[in-house]
Residue, then its C-alpha position, 0 to 999 in steps of 0.5 A: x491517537x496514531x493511525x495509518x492510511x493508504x491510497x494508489x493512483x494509477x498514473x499510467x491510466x489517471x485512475x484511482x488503482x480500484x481492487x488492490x490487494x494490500x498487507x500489512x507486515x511487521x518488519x522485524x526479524x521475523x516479519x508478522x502479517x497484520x492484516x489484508x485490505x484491498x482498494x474501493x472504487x476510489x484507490x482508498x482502503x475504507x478506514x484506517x489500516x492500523x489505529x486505536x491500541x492496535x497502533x504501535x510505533x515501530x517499523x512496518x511493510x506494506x505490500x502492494x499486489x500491483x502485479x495481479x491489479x495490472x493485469x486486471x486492468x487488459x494492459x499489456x504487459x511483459x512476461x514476468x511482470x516487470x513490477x508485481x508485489x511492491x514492498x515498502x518498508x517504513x517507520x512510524x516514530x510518533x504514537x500519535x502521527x498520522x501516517x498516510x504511505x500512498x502509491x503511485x502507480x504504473x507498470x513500470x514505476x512507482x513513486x511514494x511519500x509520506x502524505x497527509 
């Protein structure tokens, strides 16, 4: 049974990005919201965020509000923002992989990869 997972580190600060609003999209010719998640204290969204017969294999859009997290956090920071929602777009080929697409974080950068 597939299932997908999230996670973001705020590298910028060496914390785990607590209160992120997360969404998942379909990515499709005509993108359909899934569903919203945000981060626990621990940069996790409690559970997986697609599983079960839920999940299908195709290609899907997260998107990271980092902009609204950052400025919670006090840091200073330009006017626009220089990061705000931060699209990832990605396959998932293997009905029964394990897809994990964490974030790492800072207001000027970010990095991703598949994990584990």
């Amino acid at each position: 049974m597939g299932r997908l997972t999230t996670h973001v580190l705020d590298t910028a600060l060496g914390v785990p990005a607590k209160g992120l609003k997360i969404e998942l999209w379909s990515a499709g010719e005509t993108p359909q919201h899934i569903s919203s998640h945000e981060t626990n204290d621990d940069g996790r969204v409690d559970g997986a965020i697609l599983e079960g017969d839920a999940f299908k294999t195709g290609t899907y859009e997260l998107r990271f509000h980092a902009g609204d997290y950052l400025k919670a956090t006090g840091t200073q920071l330009p006017d626009p923002l220089f990061l705000d929602v931060i699209p990832i777009r990605f396959g998932m080929a293997e009905q029964d992989g394990h897809y994990h697409v964490p974030l790492l974080l800072s207001p000027f950068s970010y990095s991703t990869y598949r994990g584990s």
